[in-house]
C-alpha positions as CSV (number, residue, x, y, z in Angstrom):
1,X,-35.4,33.5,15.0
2,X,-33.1,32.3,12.0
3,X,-31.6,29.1,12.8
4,X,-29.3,28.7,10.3
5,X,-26.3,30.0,9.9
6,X,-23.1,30.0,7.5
7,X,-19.4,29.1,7.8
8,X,-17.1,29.9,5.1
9,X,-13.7,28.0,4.8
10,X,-10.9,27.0,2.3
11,X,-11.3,23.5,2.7
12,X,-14.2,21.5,4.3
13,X,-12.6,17.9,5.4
14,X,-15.1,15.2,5.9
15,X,-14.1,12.9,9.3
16,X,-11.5,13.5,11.8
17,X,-9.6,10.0,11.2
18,X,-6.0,9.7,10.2
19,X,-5.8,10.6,7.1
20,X,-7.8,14.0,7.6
21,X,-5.8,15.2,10.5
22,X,-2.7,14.3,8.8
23,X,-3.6,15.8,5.6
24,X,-5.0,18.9,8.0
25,X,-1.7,19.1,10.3
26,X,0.6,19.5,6.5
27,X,-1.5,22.0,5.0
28,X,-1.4,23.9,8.1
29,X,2.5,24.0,7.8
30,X,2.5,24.4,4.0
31,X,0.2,27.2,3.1
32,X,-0.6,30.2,3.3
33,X,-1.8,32.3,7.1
34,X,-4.9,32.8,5.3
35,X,-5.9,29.4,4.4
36,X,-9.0,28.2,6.4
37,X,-10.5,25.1,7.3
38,X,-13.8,23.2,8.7
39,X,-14.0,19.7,10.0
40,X,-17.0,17.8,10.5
41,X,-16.7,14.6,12.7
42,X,-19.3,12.1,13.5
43,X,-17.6,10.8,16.5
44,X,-17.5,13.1,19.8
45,X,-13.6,13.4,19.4
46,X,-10.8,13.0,16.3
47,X,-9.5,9.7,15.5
48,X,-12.1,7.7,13.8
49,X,-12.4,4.6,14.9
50,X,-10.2,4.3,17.1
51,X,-13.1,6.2,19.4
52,X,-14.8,2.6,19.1
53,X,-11.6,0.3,19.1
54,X,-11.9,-2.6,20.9
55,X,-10.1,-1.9,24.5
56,X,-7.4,-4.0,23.8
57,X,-6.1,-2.7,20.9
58,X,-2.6,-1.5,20.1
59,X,-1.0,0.0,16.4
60,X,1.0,-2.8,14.7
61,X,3.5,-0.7,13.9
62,X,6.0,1.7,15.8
63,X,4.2,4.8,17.5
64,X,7.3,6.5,16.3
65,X,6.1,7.0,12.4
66,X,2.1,7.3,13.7
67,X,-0.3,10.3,13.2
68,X,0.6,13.4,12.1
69,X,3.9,15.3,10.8
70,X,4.4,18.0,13.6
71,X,3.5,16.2,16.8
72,X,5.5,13.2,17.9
73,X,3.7,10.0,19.5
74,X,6.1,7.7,20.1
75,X,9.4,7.3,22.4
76,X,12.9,9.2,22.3
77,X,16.3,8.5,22.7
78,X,17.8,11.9,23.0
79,X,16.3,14.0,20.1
80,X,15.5,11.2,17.8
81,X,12.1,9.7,18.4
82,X,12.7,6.3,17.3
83,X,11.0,3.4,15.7
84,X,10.8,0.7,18.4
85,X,9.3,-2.8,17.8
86,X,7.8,-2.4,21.2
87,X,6.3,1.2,21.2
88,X,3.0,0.4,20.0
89,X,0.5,3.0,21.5
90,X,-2.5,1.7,22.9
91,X,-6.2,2.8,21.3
92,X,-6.8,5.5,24.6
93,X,-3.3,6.7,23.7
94,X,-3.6,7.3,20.2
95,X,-7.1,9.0,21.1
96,X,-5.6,12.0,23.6
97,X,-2.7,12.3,21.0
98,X,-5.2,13.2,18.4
99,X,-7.4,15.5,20.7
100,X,-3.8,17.3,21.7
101,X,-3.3,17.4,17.9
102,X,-7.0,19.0,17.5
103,X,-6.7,21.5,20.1
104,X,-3.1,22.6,18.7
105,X,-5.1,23.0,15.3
106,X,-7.9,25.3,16.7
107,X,-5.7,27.6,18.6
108,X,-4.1,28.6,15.2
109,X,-7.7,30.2,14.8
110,X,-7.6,28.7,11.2
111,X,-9.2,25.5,11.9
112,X,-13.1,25.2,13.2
113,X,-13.9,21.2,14.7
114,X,-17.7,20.1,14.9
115,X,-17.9,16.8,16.7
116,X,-20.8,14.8,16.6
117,X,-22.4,16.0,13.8
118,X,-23.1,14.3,10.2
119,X,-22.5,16.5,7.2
120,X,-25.4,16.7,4.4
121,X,-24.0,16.4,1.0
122,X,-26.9,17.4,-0.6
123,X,-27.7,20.2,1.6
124,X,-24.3,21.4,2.2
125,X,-25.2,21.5,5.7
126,X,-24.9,20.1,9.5
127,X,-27.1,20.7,12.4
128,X,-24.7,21.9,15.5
129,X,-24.9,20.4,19.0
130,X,-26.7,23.7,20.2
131,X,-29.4,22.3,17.3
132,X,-28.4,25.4,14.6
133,X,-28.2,24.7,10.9
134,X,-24.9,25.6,9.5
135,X,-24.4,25.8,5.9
136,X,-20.7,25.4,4.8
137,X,-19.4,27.9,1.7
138,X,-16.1,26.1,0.7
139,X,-13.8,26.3,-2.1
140,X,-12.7,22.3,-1.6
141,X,-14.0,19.2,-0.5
142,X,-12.0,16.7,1.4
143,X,-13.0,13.2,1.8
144,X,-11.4,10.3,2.9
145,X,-11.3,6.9,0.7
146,X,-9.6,4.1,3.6
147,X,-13.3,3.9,5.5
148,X,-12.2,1.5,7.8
149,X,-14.4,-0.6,9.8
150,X,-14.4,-2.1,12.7
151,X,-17.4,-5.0,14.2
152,X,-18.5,-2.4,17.0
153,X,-19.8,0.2,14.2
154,X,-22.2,-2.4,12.5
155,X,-24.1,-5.3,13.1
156,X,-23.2,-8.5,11.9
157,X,-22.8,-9.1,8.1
158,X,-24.8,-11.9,8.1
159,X,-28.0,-13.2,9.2
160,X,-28.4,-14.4,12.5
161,X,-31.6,-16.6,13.1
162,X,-33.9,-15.6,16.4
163,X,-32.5,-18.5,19.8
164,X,-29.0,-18.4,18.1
165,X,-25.9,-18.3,20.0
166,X,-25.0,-15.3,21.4
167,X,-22.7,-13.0,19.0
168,X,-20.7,-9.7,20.2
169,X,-18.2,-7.7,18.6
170,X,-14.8,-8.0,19.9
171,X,-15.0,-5.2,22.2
172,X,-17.0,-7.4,24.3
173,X,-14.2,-10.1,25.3
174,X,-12.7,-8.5,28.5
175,X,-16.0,-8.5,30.2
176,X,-17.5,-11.7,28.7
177,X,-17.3,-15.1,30.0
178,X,-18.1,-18.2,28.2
179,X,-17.6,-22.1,28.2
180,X,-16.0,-21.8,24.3
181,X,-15.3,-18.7,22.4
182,X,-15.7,-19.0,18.3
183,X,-13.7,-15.9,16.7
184,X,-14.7,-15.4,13.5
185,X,-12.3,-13.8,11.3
186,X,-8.3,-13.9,10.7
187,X,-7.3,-10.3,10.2
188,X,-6.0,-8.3,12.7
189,X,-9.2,-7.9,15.0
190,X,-9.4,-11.7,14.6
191,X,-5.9,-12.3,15.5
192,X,-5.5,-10.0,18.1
193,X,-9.1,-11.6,19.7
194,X,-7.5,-15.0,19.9
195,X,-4.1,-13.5,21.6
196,X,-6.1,-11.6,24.1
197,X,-8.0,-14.7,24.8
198,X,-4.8,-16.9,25.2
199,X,-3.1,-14.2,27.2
200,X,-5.9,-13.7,30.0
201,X,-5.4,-17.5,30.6
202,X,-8.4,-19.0,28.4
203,X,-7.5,-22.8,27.3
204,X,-7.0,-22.9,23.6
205,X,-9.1,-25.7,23.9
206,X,-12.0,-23.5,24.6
207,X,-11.2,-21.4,21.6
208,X,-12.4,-22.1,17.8
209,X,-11.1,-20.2,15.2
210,X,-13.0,-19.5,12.1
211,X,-10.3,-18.8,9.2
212,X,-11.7,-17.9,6.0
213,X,-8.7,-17.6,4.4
214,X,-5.4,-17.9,5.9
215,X,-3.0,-14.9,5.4
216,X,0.6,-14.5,5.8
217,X,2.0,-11.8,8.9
218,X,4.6,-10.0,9.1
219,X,7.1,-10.5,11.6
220,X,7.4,-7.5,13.7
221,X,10.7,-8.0,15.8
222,X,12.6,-8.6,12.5
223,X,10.8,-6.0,9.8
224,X,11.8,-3.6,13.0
225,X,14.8,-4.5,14.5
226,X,16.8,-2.7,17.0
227,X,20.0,-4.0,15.4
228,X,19.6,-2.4,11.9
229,X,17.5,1.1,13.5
230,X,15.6,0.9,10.0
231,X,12.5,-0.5,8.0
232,X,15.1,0.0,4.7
233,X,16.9,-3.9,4.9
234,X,13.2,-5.1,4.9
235,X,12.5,-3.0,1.8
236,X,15.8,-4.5,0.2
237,X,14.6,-8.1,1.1
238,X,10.9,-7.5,-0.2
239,X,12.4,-5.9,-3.6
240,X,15.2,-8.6,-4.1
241,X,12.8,-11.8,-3.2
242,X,10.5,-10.2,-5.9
243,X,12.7,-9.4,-8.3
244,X,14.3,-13.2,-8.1
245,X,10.7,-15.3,-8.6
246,X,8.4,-15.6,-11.1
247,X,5.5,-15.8,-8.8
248,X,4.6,-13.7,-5.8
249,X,4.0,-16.6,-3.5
250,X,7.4,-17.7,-4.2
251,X,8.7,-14.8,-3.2
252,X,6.8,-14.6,-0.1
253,X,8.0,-17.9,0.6
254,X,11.7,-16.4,0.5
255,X,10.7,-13.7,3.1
256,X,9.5,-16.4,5.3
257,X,12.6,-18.4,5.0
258,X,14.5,-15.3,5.6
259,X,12.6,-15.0,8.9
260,X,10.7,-11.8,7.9
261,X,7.0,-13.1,7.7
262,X,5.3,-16.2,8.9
263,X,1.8,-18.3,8.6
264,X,-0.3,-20.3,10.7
265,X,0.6,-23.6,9.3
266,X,2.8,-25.0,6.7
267,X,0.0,-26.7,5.1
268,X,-2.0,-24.1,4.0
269,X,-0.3,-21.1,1.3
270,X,-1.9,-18.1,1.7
271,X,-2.7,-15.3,-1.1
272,X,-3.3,-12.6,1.2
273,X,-1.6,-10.3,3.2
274,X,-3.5,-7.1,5.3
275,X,-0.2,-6.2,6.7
276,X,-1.0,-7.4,10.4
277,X,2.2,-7.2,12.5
278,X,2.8,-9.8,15.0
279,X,6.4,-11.2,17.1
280,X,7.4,-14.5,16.2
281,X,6.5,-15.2,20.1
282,X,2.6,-14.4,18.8
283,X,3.0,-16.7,16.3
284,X,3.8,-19.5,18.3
285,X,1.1,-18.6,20.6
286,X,-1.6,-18.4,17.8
287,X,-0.1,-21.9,16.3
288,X,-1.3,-23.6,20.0
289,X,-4.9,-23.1,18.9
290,X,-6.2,-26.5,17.3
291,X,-9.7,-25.8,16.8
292,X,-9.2,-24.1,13.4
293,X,-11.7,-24.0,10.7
294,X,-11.3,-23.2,6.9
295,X,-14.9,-23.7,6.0
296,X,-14.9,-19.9,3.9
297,X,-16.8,-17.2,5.5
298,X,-20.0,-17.5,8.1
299,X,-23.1,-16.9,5.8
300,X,-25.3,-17.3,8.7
301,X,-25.9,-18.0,12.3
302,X,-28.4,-20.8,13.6
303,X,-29.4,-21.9,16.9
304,X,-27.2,-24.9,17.0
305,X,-24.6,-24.2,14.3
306,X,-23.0,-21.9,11.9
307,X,-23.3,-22.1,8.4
308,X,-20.2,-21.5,6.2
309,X,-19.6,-21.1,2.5
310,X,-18.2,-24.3,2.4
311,X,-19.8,-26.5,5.1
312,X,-21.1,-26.3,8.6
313,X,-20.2,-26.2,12.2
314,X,-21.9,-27.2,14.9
315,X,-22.0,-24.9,18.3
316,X,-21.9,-26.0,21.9
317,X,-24.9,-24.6,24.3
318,X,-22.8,-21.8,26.1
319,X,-20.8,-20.8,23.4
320,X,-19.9,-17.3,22.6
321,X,-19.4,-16.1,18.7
322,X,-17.0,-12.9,18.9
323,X,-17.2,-11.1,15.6
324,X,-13.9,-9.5,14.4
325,X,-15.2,-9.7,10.3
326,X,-15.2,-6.3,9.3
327,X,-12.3,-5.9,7.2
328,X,-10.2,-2.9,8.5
329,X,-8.8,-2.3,5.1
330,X,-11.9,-2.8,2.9
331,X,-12.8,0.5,2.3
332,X,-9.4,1.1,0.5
333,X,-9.6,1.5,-2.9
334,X,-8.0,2.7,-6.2
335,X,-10.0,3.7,-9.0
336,X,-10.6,7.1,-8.4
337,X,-8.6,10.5,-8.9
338,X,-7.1,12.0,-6.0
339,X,-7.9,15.6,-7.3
340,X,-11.3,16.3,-9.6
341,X,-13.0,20.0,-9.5
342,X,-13.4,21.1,-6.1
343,X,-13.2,17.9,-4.6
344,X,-9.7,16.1,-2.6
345,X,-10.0,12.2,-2.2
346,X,-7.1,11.0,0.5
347,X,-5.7,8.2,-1.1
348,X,-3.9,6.0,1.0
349,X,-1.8,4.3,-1.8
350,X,0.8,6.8,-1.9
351,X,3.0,4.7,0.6
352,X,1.6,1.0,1.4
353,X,0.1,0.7,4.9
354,X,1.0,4.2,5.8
355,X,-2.0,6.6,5.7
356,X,-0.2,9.2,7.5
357,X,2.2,9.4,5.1
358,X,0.0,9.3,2.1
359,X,-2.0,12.0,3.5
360,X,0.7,14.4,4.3
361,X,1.8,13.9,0.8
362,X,-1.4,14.9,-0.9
363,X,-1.0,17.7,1.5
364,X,1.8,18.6,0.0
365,X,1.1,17.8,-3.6
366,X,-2.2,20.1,-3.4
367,X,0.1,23.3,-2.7
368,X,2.4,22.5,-5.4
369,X,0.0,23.5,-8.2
370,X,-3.8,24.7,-8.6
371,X,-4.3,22.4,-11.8
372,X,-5.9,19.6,-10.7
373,X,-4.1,17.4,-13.6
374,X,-0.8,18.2,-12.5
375,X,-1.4,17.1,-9.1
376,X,-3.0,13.8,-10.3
377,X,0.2,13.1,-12.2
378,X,2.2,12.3,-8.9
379,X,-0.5,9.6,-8.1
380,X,0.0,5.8,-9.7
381,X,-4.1,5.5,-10.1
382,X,-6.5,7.1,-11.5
383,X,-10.2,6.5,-12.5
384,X,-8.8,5.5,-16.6
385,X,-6.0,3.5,-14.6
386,X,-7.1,1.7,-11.8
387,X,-5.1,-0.2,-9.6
388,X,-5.8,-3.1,-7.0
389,X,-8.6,-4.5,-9.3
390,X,-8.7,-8.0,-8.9
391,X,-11.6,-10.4,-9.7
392,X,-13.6,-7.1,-10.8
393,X,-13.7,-5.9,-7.3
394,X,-11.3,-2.4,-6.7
395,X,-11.4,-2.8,-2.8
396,X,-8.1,-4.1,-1.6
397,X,-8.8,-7.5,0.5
398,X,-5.1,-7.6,1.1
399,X,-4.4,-10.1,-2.3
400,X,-1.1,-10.9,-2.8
401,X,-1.1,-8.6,-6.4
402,X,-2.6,-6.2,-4.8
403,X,-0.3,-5.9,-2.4
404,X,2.3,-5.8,-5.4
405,X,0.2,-3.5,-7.1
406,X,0.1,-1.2,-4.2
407,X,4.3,-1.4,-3.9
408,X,3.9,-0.3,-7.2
409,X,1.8,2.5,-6.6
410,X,4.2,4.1,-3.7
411,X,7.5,3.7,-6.2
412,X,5.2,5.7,-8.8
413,X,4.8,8.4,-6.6
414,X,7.8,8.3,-5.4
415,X,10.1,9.6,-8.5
416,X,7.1,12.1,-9.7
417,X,7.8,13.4,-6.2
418,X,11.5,13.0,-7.0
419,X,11.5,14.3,-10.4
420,X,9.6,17.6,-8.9
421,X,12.8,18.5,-7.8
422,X,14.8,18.7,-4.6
423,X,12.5,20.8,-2.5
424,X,9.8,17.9,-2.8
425,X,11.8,15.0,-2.4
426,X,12.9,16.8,0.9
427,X,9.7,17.0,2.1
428,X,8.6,13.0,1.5
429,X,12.3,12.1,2.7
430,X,12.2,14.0,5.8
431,X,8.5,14.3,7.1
432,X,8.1,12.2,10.8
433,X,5.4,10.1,9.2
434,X,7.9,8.3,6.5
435,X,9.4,5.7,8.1
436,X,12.5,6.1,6.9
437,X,13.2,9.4,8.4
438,X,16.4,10.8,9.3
439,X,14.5,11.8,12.8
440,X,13.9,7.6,13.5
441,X,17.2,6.7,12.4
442,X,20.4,6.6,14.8
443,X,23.5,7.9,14.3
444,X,25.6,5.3,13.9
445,X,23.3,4.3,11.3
446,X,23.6,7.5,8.5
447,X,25.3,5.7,6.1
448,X,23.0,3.0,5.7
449,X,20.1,6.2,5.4
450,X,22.2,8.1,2.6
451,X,23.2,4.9,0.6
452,X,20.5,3.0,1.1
453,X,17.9,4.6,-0.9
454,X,20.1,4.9,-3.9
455,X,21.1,1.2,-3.5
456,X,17.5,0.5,-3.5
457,X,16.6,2.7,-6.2
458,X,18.5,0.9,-8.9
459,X,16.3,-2.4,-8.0
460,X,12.9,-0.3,-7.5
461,X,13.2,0.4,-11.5
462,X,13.8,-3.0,-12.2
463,X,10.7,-3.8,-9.9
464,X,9.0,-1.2,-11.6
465,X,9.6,-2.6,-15.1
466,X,8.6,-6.4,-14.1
467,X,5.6,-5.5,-12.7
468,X,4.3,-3.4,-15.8
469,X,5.1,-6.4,-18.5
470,X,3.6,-8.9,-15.7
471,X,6.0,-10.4,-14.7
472,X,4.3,-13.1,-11.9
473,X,3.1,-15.7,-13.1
474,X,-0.1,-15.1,-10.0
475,X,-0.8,-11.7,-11.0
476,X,-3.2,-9.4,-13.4
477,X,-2.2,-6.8,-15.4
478,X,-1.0,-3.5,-14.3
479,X,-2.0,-0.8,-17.0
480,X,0.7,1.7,-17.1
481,X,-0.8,3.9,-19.6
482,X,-1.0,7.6,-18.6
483,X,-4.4,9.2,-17.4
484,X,-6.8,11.4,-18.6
485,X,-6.2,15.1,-17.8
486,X,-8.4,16.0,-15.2
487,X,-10.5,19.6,-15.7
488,X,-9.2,22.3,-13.4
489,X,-10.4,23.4,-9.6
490,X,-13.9,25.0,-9.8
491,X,-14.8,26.9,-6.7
492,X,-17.6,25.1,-5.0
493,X,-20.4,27.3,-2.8
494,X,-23.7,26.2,-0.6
């Protein structure tokens, strides 16, 4: 008996993570009845890694903006679902609002889910749970490019010698005991690790922190406060403390004097920023932890100490390493184009720390024309212009130019999408996933929605402009130049 059988779709999407099912969920709405599609998920249910999220974990920022376009996630006050500081959904409820958004694709009949399985790219192929080869016959290829990672899917990035400490990922801590916990890493896992250990009543005295290198947070309470219902004075604030220093330090500096991000200590400056959202009261809490360590990264484990890139530290018998190293936003890069023949790569540099939103918009860009170099004009990078390069290395490590470069980026897309014409700039406006919506913004607060793009328009050229001639004094150069034509779609078949 044959065991191999063949699917033919539209669109075959690669992982069932954010940016796939929000790229999915827009399609659905924007093309044609006919339009078919195949996803292939190596997790047992759609979310990507939030199926092996620590238990503890939350999103940093509002559940109101979260996921996809068409299915809310957050909280409402009347008919406005609105973008609340202290709405952050928790990782089991960001998993059953992705399984609800699944099950609301399949039962339009134009969307087939295989979970568990692991797609061949050389075979065109994946073997079903019922053990059946299927060979997939699509026209395009959708992968995403933010592979985020967190400790549980990998073992540790280092060596760790045999009658060494013990070492877990993070999602060991609620379960763990120990006579002193070492977290290594200061990104988000890292930093929410050491709040979850100071919240469950651990002693910060039984708590070292290994900081590579420290990074600057942003200030939730204030970035998203109640009082102004919007993310827009934030933008303002970012534009105008940019657009007033030479350097971007010193205008990070400005935004922490301005209450709008904050640091561990004032003795150490950082140059990064991952975009990790935190309350001023987290800060404070983090700040009570004295056992901090700035030796660079762990390069290895050893029985009786850890070895860093710029020294050693010795470990106590009984002590507990929790790894929270992987870098959630390593995998994002920019030096690629979006649309090549047969082949969609979800960028998530259309809007800065919003996949969902960049992913809808590709969504929409990919019905707006079938020539592949048309599409790739709405995107700031491209493989002949790459952005977020720094040092030679194009993954984004959450550098303070890249971080400027990627501001760039979303302004670039933003007036192609504006000069498309109305219809599009409707779309990128309105969609539930921007966060400055009409559907998160009260009432009372319209005016500051219709004026305040155009107000901030007028300063986003200027922004535009600086950053092109390089104008920070801490930053490379950003090649403006325009790209390469790409060739057009070519139909691709197993």
């Amino acid at each position: 008996m044959d065991s191999t059988s063949k699917l033919a779709c539209d669109y075959l999407c690669i992982g069932a993570g954010t940016a796939t099912m929000s790229f999915v969920d827009s399609m659905l709405t924007l093309s044609t009845d006919s339009t078919s599609f195949v996803i292939v998920n190596k997790q047992p249910a759609p979310g990507g890694h939030w199926n092996v999220a620590y238990p503890f974990v939350t999103l940093h920022q509002p559940s109101g903006a979260y996921g996809v376009c068409s299915e809310p996630l957050g909280k409402f006050k009347g008919r406005r679902e609105f973008l609340s500081p202290t709405d952050l959904a928790t990782g089991s409820e960001v998993l059953e609002y992705y399984s609800r958004v699944m099950a609301k694709f399949v039962a339009t009949g134009r969307v087939r889910f295989y979970p568990s399985v692991t797609y061949d790219f050389d075979t065109r192929s994946f073997t079903d749970a019922e053990g059946q080869v299927k060979t997939v016959c699509f026209t395009t290829l959708v992968t995403p490019e933010s592979y985020v990672t967190v400790p549980s899917m990998r073992p540790p990035p280092f060596p760790v010698e045999e009658g060494a400490a013990t070492i877990k990922p993070v999602n060991a801590l609620p379960t763990e005991e120990a006579s002193r916990y070492v977290v290594l890493g200061c990104g988000k896992t890292g930093t929410d690790a050491v709040l979850h250990l100071l919240r469950r009543g651990v002693d910060q005295r039984q708590i070292s922190w290994v900081v590579p290198r420290d990074t600057w947070y942003l200030l939730r309470e204030k970035i998203w406060s109640p009082a102004s219902g919007s993310i827009l004075p934030f933008k303002l604030a970012f534009t105008n403390a940019l657009l007033r220093s030479d350097s971007i330090l010193g205008a990070f500096k400005a935004l922490e004097r301005a209450g709008y991000l904050g640091r561990l200590t004032l003795d150490h400056e950082p140059v990064q920023c991952r975009g990790a959202l935190i309350t001023t009261a987290d800060l404070h809490l983090l700040r009570t932890v004295q056992d901090v360590v700035r030796l660079g990264r762990v390069t290895a484990v050893r029985p009786n100490r850890l070895e860093l890139e710029k020294g050693t530290m010795p470990l106590e018998p009984g002590s507990l390493l929790v790894d929270c190293t992987a870098c959630g936003t390593g995998g994002y890069t920019a030096n690629y184009d979006v649309w090549s023949p047969g082949h969609i790569r979800l960028s998530s540099n259309l809007t800065l720390f919003n996949p969902s939103h960049s992913s809808a918009l590709v969504a929409y860009i990919e019905t707006t024309s079938t020539d592949a170099a048309a599409k790739n004009k709405f995107i700031a990078h491209s493989a002949a212009s790459p952005l977020l390069v720094v040092d030679g290395s194009p993954n984004f490590h959450g550098h303070l130019s890249q971080l400027v470069q990627g501001v760039y980026s979303e302004l670039k897309t933003m007036r192609a999408i504006q000069a498309h014409g109305k219809k599009s700039f409707n779309f990128y406006f309105a969609a539930r996933t921007n966060y400055v919506a009409p559907c998160h913004v009260p009432l009372r607060k319209t005016l500051w929605v219709m004026f305040g793009p155009a107000r901030l328009d007028k300063k986003a050229t200027r922004l535009m402009r600086k950053i092109e001639r390089v104008g920070f004094e801490d930053m490379p150069p950003v090649d403006p130049r325009p790209r390469k034509a790409a060739a057009s779609p070519a139909r691709m078949v197993a």
